[in-house]
C-alpha positions in Angstrom: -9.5 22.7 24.3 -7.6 26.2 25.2 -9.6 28.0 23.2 -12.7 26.5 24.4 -12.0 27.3 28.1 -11.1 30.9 27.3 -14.7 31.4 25.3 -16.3 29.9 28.4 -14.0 32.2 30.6 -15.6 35.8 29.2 -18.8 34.1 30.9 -19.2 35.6 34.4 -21.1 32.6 35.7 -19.4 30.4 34.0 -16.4 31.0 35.3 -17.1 30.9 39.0 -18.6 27.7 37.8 -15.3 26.6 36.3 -12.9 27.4 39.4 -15.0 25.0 41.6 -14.9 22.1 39.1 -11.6 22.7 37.1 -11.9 19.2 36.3 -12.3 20.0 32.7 -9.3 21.4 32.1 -7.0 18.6 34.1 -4.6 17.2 32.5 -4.7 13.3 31.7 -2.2 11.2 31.4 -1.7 7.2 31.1 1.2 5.4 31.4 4.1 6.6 29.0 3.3 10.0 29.2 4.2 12.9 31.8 4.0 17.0 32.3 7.7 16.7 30.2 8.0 13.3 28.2 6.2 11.5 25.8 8.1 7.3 25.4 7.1 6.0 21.9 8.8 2.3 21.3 8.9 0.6 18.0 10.9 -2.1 16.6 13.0 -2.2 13.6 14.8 -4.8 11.4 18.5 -3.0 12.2 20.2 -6.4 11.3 18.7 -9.6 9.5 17.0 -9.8 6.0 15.3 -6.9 5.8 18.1 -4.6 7.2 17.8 -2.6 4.2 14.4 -1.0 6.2 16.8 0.2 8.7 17.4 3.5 8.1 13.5 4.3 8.2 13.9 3.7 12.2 17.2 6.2 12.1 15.5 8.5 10.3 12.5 8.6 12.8 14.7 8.8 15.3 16.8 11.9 13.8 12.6 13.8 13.2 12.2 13.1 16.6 16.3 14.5 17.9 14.9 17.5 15.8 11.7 18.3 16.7 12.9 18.0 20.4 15.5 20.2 20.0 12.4 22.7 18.7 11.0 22.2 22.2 9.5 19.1 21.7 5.4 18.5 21.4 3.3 21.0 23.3 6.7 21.8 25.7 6.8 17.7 26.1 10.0 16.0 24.9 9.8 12.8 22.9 11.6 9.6 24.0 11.7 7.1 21.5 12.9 3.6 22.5 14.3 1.1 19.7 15.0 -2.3 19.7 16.3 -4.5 16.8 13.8 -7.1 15.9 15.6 -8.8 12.9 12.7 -8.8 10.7 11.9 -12.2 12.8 8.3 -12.5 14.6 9.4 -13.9 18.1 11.8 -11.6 18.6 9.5 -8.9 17.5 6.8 -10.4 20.1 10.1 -10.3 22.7 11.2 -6.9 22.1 7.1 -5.4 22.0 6.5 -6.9 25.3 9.7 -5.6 27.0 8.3 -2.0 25.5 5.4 -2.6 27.3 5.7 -4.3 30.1 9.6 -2.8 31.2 9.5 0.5 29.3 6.2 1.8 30.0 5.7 3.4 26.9 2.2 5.4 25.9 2.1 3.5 22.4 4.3 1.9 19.9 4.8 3.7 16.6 6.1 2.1 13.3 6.7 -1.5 14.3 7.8 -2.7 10.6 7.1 -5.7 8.6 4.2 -7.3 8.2 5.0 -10.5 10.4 6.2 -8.6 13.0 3.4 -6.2 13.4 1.1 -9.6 13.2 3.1 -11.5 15.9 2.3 -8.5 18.2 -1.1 -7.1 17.0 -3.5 -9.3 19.4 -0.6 -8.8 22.5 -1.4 -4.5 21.8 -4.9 -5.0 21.7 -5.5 -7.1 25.0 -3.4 -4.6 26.7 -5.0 -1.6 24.4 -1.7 -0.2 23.7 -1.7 2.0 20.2 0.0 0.0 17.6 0.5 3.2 15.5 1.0 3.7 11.8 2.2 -0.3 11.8 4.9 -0.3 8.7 2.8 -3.1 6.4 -0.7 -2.2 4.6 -1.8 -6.0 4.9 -5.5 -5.6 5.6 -5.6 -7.0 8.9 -4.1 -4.2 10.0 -6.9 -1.3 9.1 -10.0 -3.4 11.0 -11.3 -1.2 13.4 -14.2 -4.4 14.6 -11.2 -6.4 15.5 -8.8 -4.6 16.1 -9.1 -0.7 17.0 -5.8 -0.4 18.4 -4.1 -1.3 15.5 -3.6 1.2 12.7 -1.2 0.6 9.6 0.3 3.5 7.8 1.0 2.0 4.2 -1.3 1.8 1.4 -3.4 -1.5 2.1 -1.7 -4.1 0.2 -5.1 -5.9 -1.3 -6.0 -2.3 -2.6 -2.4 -1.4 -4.2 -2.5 -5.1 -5.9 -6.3 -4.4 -7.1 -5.3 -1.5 -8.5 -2.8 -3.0 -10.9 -5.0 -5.6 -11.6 -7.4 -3.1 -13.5 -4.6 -1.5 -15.0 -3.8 -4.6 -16.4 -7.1 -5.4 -17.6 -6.9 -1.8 -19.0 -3.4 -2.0 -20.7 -2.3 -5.7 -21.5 -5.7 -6.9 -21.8 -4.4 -10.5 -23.4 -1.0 -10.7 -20.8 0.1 -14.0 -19.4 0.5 -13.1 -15.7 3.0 -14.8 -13.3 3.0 -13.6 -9.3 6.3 -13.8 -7.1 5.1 -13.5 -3.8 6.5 -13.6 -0.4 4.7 -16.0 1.2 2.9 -14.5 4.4 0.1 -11.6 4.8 1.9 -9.2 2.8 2.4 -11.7 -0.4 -1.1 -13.4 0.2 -3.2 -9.7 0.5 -1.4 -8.6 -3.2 -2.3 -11.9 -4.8 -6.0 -11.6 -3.8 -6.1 -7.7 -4.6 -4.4 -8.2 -8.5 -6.8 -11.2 -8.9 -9.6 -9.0 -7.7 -8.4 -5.9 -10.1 -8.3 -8.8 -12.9 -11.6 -9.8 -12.3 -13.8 -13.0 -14.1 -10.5 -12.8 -16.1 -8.1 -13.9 -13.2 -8.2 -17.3 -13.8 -7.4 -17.3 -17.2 -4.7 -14.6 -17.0 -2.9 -16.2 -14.3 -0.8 -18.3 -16.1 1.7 -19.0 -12.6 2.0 -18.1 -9.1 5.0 -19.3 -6.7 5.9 -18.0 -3.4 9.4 -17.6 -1.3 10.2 -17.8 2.6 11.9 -14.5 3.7 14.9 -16.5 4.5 15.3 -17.8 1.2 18.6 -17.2 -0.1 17.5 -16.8 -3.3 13.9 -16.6 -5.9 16.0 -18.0 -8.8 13.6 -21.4 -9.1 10.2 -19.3 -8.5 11.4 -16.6 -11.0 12.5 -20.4 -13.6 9.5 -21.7 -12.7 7.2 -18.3 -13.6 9.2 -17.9 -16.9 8.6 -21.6 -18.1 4.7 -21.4 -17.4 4.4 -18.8 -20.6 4.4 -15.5 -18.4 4.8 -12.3 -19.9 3.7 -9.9 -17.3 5.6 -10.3 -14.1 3.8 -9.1 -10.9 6.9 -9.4 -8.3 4.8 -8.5 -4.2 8.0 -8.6 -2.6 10.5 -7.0 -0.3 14.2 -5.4 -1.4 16.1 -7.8 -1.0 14.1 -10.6 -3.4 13.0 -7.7 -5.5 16.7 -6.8 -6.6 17.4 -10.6 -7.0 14.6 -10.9 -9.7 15.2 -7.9 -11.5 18.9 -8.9 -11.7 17.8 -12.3 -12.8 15.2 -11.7 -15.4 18.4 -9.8 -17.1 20.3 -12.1 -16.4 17.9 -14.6 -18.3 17.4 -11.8 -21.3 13.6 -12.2 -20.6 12.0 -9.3 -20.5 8.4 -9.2 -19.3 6.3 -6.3 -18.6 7.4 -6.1 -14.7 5.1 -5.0 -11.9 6.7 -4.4 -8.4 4.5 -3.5 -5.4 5.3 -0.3 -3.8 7.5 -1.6 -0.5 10.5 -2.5 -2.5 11.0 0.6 -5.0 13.9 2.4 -3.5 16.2 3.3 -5.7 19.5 2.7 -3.3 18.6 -0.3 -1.8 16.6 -2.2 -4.9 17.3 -0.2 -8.1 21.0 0.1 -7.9 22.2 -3.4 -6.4 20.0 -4.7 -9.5 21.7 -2.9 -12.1 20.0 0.6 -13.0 20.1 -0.6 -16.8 18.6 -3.7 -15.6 15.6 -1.6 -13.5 14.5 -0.1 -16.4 10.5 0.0 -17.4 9.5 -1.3 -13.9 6.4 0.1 -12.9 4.8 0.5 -9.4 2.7 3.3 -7.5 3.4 5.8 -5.2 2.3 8.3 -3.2 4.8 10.6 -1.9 7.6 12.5 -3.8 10.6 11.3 -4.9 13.8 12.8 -3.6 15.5 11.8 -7.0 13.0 13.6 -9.3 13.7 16.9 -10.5 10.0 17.8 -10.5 10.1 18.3 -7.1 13.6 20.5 -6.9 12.2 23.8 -5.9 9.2 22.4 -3.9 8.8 23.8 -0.1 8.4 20.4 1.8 11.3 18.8 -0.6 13.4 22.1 0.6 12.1 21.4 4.3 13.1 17.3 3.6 16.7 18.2 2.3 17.3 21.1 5.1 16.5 17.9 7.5 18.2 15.4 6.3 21.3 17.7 6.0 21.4 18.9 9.5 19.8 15.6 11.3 20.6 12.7 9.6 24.0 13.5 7.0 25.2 10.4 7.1 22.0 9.1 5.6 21.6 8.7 2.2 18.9 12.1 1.0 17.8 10.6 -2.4 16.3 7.5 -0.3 12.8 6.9 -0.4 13.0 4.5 2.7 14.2 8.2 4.4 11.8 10.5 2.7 8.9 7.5 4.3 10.8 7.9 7.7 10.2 11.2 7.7 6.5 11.5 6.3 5.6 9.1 9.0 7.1 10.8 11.9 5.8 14.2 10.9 1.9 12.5 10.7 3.1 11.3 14.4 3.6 14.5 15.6 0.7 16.0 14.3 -1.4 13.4 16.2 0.3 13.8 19.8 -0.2 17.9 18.9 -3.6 17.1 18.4 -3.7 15.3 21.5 -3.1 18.4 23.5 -2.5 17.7 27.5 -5.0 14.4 27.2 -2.6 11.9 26.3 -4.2 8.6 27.1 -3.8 6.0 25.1 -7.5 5.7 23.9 -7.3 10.0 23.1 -4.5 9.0 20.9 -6.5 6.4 19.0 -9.1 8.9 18.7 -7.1 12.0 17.5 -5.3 8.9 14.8 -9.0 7.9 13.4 -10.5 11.5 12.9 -7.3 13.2 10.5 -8.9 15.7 8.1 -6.7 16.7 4.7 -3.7 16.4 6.2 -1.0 17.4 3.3 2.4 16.0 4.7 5.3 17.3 3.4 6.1 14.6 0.8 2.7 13.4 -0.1 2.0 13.8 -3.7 0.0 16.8 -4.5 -3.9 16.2 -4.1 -2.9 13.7 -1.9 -4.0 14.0 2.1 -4.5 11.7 5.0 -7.9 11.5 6.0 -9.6 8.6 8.5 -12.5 8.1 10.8 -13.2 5.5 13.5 -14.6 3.3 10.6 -11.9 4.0 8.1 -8.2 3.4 9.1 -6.7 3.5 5.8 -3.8 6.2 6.0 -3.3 6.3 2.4 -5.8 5.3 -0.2 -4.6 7.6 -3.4 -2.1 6.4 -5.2 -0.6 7.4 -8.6 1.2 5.0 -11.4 4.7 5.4 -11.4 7.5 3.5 -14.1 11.6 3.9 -13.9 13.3 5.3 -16.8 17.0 3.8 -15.6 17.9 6.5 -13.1 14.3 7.3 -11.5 10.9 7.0 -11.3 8.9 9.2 -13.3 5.0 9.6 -12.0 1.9 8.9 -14.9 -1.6 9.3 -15.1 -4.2 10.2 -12.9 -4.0 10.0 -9.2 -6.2 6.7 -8.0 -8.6 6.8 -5.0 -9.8 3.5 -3.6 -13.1 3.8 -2.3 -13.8 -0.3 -2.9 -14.0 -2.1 0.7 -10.3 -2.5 1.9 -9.7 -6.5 1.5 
């Protein structure tokens, strides 16, 4: 816009024209937003069954501490409100409103959990409050005809689960597949993406499918009930706390199935080590950013920047965490949108500057991977490489995959 104005300015004519109608280069705010403050809200599971999430929220929190004590975004300070949802819808819905209705913020950033971020999705769009970078890639939340204030952040779930049905089809050909999945959006969206990777074959290969309630205090009958159907590829679409549980169990059992586990339950701390390390071992899943654990990445400039962070900002947290290396990605794509934004922050110039990124390389994103999306296309991220653990981290294979299929 500044840039614009000063091109127009070296125009005699055009500037006489300009100081009569400065319209153009007015400032516009909507509600939420002000000549010195930005408020974001979100809510976050701090307490409940998916608690271990947690510390994505206090790392958002510590970007934001850091990048206002920097001066904040274009000399405007970020306030970023937080409430604890539980991981549990109505009090998700509860928490959203008061955001809205009491707290006047611009838009809500990083709501996480998929059935949170449904329980609230229609609630944003009536009131056409941004529902930013939700924390879930179920596919309702990148439809821009039904919902174009909603935008997810995480790879879409029916894509990431398509993707590892090809690679089965490519690399166990003849396996015996059984799916743990958590029964809601986020389960349902994997099962019909690795059925759609697997093809005409699906319904052969699909020897066993069981589902779990969140608040489940264990998966041990689903996991019983997968083993005795013949399985010997395990597909587990679940979240930490039932991911650990299985991969402790299948040990536990001495049945060892090639194991699949989607991408929102591979942190090391709060999945990998309360299963047993040893136990972990030859899982395989997808990723997109670096890993803080993997020595690939020891002398890499954003890693540096990540570590320097964390170190200053958040040093209670725990720097080898991939939930934290996420917080921070996220928040950093944030602030590159309200930059973009300029002095027009209204809610729909957010949603516009959100749905037009162009090869934006984040600190942490894989390299050859960047965020790009148009008003058509609200995928975040659509690359994604194979990843398996060899018992202390993940170590990255193959080539990096770009959906381009329709997302769900």
């Amino acid at each position: 816009m500044r840039n614009g104005i000063f091109q127009l300015v070296a125009g005699t004519a055009v500037a006489i024209a300009l100081s009569a109608s400065p319209a153009s280069a007015q400032k516009k705010y909507d509600t939420g937003a002000t000549d010195t403050e930005i408020k974001i809200g979100q809510t976050n599971p701090f307490s409940g069954p998916a608690s271990a999430y947690a510390t994505i929220g206090k790392t958002q929190a510590a970007y934001i501490k850091m990048v206002n004590d920097q001066g904040g975004v274009n000399g405007r300070k970020i306030n970023l409100i937080q409430y604890d949802d539980a991981y549990s819808p109505p009090k998700a819905v509860e928490q959203v409103r008061k955001l809205v209705e009491s707290d006047e913020v611009l838009l809500t950033f990083q709501v996480l959990g998929t059935p949170s971020n449904a329980a609230v999705q229609k609630y944003l769009n009536a009131k056409k409050v941004p529902q930013l970078f939700a924390a879930t890639g179920a596919s309702k939340f990148t439809d821009p005809k039904n919902f174009p204030w909603t935008m997810g952040f995480n790879p879409n779930y029916f894509v990431e689960g398509r993707i590892y049905g090809q690679y089965i089809i490519k690399n166990y050909p003849n396996a015996k597949v059984g799916v743990l999945y958590q029964n809601d959006d986020l389960g349902k969206d994997y099962l019909n993406g690795i059925k759609a990777g697997l093809g005409d074959k699906a319904s052969k290969m699909v020897v066993a499918e069981a589902s779990y309630e969140v608040s489940d205090p264990t998966v041990d009958s689903q996991i019983l009930k997968i083993k005795d159907a013949g399985a010997d590829l395990f597909f587990s679409a679940s979240t930490p706390k039932q991911a650990a549980q299985t991969i402790k169990k299948l040990a536990e059992l001495n049945w060892k199935p090639v194991h699949i586990l989607d991408i929102n339950a591979t942190s090391v701390g709060a999945v990998m080590k309360p299963a047993g390390l040893e136990a972990s071992k030859g899982v395989i899943s997808v990723n997109y950013g670096k890993d803080p654990l993997d020595p690939t990445w020891k002398d890499d400039a954003g890693m540096k920047k990540y570590f320097e962070f964390m170190a200053k900002y958040y040093p209670e947290g725990d720097k080898d965490s991939s939930f934290n290396s996420y917080g921070y990605s996220t928040t950093q794509l944030l602030i590159h949108v309200l930059k973009q934004c300029g002095d027009n922050l209204t809610r729909e110039n957010v949603m516009k500057q959100a749905t037009s990124l162009k090869n934006v390389q984040l600190d942490l994103s894989l390299p050859g991977i960047v965020v790009n999306t148009t008003p058509t296309d609200y995928r975040v991220n659509k690359q994604l490489q194979m990843m398996k653990f060899n018992g202390e981290r993940w170590e990255l294979f193959g080539p990096i995959l770009e959906d381009t299929g329709p997302a769900g």
